[in-house]
TORPA-4810 file (N, C-alpha, C, O; in nm, 3 decimals):
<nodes>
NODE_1_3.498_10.186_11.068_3.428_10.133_10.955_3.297_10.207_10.936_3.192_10.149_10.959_X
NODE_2_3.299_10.328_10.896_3.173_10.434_10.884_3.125_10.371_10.787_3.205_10.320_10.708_X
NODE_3_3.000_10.357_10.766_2.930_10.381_10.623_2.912_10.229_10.553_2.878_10.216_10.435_X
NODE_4_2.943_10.102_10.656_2.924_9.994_10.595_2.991_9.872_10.624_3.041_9.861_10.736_X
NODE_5_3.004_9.752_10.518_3.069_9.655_10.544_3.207_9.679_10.455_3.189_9.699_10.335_X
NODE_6_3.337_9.679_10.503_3.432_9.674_10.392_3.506_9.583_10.380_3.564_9.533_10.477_X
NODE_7_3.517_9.552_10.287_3.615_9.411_10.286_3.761_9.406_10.280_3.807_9.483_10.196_X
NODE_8_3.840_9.343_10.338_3.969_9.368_10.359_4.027_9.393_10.191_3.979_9.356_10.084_X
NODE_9_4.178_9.488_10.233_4.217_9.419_10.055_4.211_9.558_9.992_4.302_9.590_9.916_X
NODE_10_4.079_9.668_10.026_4.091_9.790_9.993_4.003_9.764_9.889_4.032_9.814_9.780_X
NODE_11_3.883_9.685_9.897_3.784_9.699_9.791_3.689_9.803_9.813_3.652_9.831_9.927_X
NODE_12_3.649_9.862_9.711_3.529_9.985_9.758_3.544_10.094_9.786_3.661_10.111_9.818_X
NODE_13_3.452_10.239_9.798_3.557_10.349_9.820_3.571_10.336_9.984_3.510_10.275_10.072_X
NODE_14_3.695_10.437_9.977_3.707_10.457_10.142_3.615_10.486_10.198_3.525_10.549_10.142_X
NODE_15_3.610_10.446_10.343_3.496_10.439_10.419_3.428_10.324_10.423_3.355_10.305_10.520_X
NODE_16_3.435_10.244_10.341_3.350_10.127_10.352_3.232_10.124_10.221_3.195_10.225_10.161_X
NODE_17_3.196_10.018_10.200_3.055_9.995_10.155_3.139_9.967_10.003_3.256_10.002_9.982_X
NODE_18_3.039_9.887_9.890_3.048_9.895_9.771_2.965_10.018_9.710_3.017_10.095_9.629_X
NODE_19_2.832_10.031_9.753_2.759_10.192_9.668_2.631_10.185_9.788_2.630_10.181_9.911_X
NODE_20_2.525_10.186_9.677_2.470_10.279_9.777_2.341_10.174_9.782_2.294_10.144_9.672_X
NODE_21_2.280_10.114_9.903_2.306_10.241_10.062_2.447_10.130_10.082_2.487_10.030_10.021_X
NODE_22_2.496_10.215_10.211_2.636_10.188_10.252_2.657_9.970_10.281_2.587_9.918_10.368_X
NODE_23_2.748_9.887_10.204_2.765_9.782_10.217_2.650_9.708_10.140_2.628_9.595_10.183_X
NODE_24_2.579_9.748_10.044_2.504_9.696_9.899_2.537_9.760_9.841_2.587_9.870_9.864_X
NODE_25_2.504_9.671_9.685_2.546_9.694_9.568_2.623_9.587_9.471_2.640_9.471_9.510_X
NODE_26_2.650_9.613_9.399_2.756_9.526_9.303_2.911_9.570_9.381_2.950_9.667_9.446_X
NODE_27_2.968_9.448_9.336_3.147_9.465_9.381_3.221_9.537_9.280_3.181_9.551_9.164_X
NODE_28_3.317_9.577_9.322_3.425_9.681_9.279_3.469_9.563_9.096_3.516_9.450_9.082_X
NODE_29_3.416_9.680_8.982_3.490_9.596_8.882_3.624_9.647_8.831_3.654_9.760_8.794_X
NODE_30_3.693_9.542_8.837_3.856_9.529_8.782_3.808_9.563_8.646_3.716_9.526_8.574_X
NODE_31_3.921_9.662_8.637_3.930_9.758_8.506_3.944_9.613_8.334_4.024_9.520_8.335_X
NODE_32_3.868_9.634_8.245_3.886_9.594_8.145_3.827_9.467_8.135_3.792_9.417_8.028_X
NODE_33_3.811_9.397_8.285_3.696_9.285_8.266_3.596_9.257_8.320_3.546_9.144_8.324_X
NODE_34_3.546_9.373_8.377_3.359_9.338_8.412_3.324_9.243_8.527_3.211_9.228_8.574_X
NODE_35_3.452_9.171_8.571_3.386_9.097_8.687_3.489_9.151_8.809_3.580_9.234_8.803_X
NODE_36_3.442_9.079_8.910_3.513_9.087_9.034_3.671_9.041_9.030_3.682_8.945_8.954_X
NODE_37_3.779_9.075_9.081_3.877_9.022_9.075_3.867_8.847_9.117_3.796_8.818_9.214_X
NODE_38_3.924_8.761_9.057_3.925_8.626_9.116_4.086_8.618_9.226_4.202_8.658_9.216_X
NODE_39_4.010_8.548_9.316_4.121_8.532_9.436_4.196_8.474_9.400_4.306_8.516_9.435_X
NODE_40_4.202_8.354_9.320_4.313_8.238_9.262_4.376_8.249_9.176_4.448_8.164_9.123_X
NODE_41_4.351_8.405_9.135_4.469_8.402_8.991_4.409_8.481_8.925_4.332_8.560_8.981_X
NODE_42_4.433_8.486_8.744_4.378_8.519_8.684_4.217_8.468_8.668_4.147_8.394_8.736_X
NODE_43_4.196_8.543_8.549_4.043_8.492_8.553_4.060_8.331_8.458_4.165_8.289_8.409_X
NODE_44_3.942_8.274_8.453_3.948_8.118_8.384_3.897_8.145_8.254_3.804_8.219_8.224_X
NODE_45_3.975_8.072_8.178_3.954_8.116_8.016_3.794_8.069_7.974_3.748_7.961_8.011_X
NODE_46_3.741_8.136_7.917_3.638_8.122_7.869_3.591_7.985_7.816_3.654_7.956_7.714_X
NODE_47_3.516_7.908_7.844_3.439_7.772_7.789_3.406_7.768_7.666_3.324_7.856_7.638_X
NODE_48_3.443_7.689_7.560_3.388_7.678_7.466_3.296_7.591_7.467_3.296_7.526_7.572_X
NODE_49_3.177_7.549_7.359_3.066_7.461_7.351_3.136_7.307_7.334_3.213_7.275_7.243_X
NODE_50_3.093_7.223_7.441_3.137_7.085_7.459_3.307_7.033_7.500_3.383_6.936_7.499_X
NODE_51_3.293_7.202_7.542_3.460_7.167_7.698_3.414_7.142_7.808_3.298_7.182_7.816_X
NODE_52_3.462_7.080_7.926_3.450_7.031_8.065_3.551_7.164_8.094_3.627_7.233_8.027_X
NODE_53_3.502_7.158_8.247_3.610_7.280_8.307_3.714_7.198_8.356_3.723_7.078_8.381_X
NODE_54_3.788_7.294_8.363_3.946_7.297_8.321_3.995_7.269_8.260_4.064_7.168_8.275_X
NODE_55_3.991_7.364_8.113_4.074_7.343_7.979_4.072_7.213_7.973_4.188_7.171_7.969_X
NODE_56_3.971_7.107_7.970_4.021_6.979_7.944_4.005_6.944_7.762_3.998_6.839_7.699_X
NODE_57_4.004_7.090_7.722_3.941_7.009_7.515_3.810_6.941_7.543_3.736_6.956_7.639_X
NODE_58_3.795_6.851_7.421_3.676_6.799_7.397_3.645_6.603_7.523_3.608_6.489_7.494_X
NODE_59_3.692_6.678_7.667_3.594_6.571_7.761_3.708_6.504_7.837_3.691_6.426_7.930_X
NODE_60_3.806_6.535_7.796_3.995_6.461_7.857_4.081_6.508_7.825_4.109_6.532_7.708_X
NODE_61_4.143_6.534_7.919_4.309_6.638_7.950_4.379_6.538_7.907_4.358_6.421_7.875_X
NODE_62_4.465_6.606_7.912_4.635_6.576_7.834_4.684_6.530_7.937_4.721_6.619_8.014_X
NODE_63_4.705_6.393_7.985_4.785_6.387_8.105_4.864_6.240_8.069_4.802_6.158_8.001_X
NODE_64_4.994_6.212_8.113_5.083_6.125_8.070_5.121_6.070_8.231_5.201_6.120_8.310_X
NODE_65_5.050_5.970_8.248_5.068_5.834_8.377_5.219_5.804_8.394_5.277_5.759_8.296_X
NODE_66_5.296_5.826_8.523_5.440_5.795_8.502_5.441_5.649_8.543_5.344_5.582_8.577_X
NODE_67_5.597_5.603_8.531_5.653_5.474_8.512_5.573_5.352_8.684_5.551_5.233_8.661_X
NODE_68_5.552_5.393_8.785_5.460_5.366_8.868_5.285_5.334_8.810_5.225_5.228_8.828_X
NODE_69_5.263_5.384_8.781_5.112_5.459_8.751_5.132_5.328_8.601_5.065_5.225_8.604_X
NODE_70_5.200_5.346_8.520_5.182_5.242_8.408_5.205_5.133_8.455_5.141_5.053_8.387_X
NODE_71_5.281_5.063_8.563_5.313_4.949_8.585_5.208_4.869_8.610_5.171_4.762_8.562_X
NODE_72_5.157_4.956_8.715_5.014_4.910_8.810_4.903_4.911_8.642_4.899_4.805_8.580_X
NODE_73_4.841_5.008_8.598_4.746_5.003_8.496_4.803_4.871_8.418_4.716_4.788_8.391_X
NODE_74_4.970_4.832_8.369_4.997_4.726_8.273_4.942_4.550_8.329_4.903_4.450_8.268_X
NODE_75_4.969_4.586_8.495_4.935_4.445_8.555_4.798_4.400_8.579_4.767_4.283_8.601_X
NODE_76_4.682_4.545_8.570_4.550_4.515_8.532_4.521_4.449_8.423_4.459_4.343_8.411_X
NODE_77_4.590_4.548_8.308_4.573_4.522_8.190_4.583_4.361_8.152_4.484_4.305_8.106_X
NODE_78_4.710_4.289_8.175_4.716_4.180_8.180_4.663_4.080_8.264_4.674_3.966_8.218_X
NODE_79_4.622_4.089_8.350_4.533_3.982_8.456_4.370_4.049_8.386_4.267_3.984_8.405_X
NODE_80_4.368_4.132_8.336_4.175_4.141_8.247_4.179_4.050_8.125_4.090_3.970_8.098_X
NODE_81_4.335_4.079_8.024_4.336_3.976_7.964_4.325_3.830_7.950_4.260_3.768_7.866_X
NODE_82_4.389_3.791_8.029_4.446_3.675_8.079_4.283_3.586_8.137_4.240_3.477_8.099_X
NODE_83_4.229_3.673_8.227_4.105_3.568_8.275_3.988_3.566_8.170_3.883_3.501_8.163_X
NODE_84_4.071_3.710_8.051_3.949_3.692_7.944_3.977_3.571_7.871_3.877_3.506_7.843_X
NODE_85_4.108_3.515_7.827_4.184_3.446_7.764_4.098_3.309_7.850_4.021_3.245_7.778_X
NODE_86_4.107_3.273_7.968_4.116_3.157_8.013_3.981_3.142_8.044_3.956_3.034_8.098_X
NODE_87_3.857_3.238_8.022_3.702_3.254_8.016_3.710_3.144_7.855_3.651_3.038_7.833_X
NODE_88_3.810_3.225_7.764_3.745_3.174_7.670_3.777_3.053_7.612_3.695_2.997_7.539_X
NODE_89_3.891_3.001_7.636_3.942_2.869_7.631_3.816_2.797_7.689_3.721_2.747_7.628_X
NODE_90_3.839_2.805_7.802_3.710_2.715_7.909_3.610_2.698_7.843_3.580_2.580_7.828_X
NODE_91_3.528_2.792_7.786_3.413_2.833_7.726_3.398_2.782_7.580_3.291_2.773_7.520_X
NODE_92_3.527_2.747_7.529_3.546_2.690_7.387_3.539_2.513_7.433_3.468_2.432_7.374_X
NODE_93_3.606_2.488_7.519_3.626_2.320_7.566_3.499_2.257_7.588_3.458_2.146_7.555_X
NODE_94_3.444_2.355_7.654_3.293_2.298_7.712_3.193_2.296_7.600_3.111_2.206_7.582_X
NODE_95_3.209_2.412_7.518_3.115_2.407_7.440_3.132_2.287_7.326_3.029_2.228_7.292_X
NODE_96_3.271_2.247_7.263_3.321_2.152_7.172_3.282_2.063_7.272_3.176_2.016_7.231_X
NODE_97_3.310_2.010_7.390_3.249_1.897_7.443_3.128_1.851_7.439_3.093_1.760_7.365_X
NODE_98_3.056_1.911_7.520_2.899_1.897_7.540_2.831_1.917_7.411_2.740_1.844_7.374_X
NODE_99_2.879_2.025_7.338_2.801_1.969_7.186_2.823_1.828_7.081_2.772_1.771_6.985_X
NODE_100_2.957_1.820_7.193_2.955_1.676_7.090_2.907_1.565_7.146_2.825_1.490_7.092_X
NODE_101_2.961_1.549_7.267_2.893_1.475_7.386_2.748_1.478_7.385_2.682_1.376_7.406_X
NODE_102_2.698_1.590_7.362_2.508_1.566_7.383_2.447_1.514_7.277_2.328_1.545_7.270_X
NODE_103_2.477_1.462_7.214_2.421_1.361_7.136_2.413_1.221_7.227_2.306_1.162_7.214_X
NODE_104_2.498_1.168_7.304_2.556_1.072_7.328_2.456_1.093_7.470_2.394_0.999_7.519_X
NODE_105_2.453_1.214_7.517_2.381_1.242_7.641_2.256_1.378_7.649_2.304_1.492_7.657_X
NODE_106_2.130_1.368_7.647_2.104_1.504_7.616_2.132_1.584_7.723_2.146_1.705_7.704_X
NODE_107_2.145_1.526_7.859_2.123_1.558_7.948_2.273_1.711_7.992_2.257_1.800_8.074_X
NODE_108_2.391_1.690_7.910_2.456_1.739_7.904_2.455_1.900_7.779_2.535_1.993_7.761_X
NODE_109_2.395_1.883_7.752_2.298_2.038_7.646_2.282_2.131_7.768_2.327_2.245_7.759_X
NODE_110_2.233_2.096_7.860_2.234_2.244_7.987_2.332_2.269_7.995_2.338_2.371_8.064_X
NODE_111_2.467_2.223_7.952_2.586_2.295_8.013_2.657_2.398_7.879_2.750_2.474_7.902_X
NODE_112_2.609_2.386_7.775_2.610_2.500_7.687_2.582_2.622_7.719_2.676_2.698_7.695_X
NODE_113_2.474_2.682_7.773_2.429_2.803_7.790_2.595_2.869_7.838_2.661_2.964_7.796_X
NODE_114_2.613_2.788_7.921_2.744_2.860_8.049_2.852_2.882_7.960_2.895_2.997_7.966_X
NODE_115_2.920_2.794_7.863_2.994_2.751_7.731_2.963_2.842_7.715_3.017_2.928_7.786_X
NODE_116_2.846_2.894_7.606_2.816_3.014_7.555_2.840_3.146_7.608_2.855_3.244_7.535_X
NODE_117_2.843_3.150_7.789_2.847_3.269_7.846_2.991_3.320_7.869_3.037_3.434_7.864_X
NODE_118_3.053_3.191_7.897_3.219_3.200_7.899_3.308_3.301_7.793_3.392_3.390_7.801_X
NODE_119_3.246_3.242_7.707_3.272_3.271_7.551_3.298_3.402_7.567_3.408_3.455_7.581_X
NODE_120_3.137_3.479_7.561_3.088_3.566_7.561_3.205_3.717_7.630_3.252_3.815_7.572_X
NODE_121_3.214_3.668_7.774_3.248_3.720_7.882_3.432_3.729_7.815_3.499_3.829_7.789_X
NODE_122_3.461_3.602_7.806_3.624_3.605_7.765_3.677_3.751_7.652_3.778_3.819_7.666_X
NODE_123_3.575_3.764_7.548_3.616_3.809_7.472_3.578_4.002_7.475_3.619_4.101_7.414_X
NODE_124_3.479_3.972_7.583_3.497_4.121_7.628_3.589_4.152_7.738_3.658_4.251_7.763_X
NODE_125_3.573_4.044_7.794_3.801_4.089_7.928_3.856_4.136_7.828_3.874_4.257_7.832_X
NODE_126_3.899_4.066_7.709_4.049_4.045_7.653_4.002_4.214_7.599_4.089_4.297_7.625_X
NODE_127_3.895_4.259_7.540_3.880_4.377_7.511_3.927_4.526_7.596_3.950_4.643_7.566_X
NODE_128_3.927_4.451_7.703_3.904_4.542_7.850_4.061_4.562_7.878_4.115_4.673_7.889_X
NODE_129_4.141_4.409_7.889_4.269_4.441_7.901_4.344_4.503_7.748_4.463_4.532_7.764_X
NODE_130_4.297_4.522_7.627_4.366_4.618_7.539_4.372_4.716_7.579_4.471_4.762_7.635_X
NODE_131_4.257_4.781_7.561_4.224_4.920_7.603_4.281_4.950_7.739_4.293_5.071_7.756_X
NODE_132_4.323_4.873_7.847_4.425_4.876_7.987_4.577_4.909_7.919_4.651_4.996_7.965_X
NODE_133_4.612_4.826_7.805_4.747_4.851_7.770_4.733_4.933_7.666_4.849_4.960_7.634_X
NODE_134_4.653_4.994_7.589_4.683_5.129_7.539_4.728_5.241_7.613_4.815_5.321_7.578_X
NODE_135_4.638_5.242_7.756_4.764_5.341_7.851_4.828_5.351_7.870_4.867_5.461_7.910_X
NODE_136_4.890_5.264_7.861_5.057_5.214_7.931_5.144_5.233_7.767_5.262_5.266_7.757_X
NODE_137_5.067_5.207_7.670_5.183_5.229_7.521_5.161_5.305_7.426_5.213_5.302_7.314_X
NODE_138_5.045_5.408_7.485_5.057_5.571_7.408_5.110_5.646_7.480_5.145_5.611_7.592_X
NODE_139_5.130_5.774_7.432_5.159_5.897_7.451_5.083_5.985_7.470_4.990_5.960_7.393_X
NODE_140_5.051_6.117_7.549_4.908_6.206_7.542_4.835_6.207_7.550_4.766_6.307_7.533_X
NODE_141_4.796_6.101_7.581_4.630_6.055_7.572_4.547_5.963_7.678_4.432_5.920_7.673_X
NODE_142_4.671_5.947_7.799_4.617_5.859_7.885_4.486_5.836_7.960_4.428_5.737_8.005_X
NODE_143_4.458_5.996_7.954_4.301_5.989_8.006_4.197_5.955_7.905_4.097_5.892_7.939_X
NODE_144_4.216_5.988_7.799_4.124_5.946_7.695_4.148_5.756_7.686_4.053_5.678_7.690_X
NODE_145_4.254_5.725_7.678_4.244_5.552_7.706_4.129_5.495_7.813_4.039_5.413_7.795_X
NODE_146_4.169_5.573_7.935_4.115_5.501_8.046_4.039_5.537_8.049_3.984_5.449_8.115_X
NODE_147_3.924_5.644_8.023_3.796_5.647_8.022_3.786_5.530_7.924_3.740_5.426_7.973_X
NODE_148_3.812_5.528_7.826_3.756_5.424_7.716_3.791_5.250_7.819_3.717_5.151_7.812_X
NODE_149_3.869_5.255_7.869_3.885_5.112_7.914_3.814_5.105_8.060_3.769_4.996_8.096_X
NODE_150_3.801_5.218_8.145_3.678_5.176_8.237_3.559_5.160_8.178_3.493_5.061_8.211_X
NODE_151_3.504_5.254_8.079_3.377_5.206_8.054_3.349_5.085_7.956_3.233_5.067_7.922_X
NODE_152_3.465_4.986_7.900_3.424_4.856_7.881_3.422_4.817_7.964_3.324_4.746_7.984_X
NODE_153_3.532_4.831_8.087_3.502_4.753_8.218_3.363_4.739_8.296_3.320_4.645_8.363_X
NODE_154_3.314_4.847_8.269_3.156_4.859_8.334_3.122_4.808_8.256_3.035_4.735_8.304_X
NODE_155_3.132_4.783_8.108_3.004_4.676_8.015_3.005_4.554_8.012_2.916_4.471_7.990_X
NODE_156_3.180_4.542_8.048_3.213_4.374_8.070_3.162_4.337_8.180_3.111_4.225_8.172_X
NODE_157_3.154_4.397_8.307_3.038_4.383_8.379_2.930_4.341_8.416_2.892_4.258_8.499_X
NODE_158_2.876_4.419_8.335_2.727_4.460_8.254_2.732_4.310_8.223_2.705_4.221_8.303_X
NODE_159_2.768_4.295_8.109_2.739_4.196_8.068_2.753_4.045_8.115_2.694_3.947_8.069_X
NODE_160_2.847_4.051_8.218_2.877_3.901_8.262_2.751_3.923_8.357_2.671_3.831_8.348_X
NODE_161_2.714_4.027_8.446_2.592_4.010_8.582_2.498_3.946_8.484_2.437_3.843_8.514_X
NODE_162_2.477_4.038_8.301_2.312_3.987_8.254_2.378_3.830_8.198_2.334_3.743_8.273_X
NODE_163_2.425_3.800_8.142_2.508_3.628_8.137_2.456_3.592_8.194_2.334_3.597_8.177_X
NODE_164_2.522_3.518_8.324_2.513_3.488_8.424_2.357_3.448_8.512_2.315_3.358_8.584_X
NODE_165_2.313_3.559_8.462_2.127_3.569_8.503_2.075_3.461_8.409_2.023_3.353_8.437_X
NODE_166_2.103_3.522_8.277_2.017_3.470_8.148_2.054_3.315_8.154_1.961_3.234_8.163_X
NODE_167_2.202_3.266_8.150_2.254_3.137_8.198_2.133_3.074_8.316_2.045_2.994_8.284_X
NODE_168_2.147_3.113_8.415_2.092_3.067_8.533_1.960_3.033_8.542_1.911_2.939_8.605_X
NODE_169_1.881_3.153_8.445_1.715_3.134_8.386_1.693_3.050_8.308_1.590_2.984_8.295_X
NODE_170_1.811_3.047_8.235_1.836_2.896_8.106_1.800_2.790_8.211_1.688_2.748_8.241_X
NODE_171_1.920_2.757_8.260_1.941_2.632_8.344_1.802_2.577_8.440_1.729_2.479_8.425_X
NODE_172_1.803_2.694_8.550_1.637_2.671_8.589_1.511_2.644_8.497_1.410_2.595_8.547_X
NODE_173_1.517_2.670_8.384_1.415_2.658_8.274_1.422_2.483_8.259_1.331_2.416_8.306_X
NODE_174_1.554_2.411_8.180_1.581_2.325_8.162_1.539_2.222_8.281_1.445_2.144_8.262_X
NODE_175_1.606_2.222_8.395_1.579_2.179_8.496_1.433_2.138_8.561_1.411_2.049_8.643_X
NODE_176_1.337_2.231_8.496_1.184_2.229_8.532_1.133_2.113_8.403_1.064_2.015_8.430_X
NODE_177_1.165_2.134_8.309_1.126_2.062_8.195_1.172_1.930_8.197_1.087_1.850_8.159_X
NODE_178_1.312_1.869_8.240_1.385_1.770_8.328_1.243_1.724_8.401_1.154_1.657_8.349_X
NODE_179_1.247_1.774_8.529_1.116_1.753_8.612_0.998_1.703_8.555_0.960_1.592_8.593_X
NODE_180_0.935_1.763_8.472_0.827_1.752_8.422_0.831_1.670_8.361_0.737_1.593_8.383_X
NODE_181_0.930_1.622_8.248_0.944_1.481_8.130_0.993_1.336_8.274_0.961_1.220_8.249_X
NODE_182_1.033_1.355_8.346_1.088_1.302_8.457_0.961_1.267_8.516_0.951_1.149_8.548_X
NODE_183_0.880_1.329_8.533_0.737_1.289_8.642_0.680_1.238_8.568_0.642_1.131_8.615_X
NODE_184_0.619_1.264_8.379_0.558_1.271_8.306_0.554_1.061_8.284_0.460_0.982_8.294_X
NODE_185_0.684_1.044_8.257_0.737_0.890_8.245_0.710_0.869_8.344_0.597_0.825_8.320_X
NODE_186_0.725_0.858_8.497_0.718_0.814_8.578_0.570_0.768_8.588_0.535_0.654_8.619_X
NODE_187_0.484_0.874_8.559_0.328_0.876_8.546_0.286_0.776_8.450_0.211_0.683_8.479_X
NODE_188_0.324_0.794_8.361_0.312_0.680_8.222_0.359_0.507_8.238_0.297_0.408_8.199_X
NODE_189_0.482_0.517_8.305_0.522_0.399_8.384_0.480_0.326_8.489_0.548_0.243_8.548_X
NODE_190_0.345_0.363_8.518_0.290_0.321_8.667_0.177_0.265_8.598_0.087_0.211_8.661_X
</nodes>
């Protein structure tokens, strides 16, 4: 190996080295395209503005989920529906109750907020499980579905954790004011 580092393969002139001094320099360019040969194949087609790599088009490949792969995505799909479905029933009962009922009781008005959140929450599942069964009953496009149906899943999420909070800040709110009209009489009553 006179004259340098050579790399297996027969890159460089004989003797070793790419140029000069012996083993620096630029690598040997493959005739007609300016870069180094790629080890994996041809070279990778050129990027257009707002492609992901690997030929995916504009952000999602072409890929078609087989009869396994849809079954499993269809039984998500339907159990996201389904607890969206039974969020919102629940969430409809309570709320027709206690709004009618709290007249009769005020004390039953705190249980709206949750009514309201049910609601809320149900009707973004049932959203979550469409977009689950659009995978399963298009063609071509499966990755473009399921990005679209994980990221309601992250908002349905989203949104039940901030619910849930806002509910709970409700309720603790109510609860203090309870207290306070509660001590307030008691004070007045003595």
């Amino acid at each position: 190996m006179a004259g340098g580092y050579g790399p297996p393969g027969g890159y460089g002139p004989p003797g070793g080295g790419y140029g000069q001094p012996p083993g620096y320099g630029a690598p040997p360019q493959q005739p007609g395209y300016g870069q180094p040969p790629n080890p994996y194949g041809g070279a990778p087609p050129p990027m257009m503005q707002g492609q992901m790599p690997g030929n995916m088009g504009m952000g999602y490949g072409q890929y078609e989920f087989n009869e396994m792969e849809n079954s499993i995505i269809d039984k998500a799909a339907g159990r996201a529906k389904m607890w969206g479905w039974i969020a919102c029933v629940l969430g409809g009962l309570q709320f027709l109750g206690y709004s009618c009922s709290g007249f009769a009781s005020p004390v039953l008005w705190m249980n709206v907020p949750m009514a309201v959140v049910l609601l809320v929450v149900g009707i973004v599942f049932i959203g979550v499980g469409n977009s689950l069964k659009a995978v399963v009953t298009t063609q071509g496009n499966d990755i473009m579905h399921m990005m679209q149906a994980i990221q309601k899943m992250g908002s349905a999420f989203l949104i039940q954790s901030i619910s849930w909070m806002i509910m709970a800040g409700i309720t603790f709110i109510i609860i203090l004011l309870m207290f306070f009209v509660f001590a307030v009489l008691v004070a007045a009553s003595s």
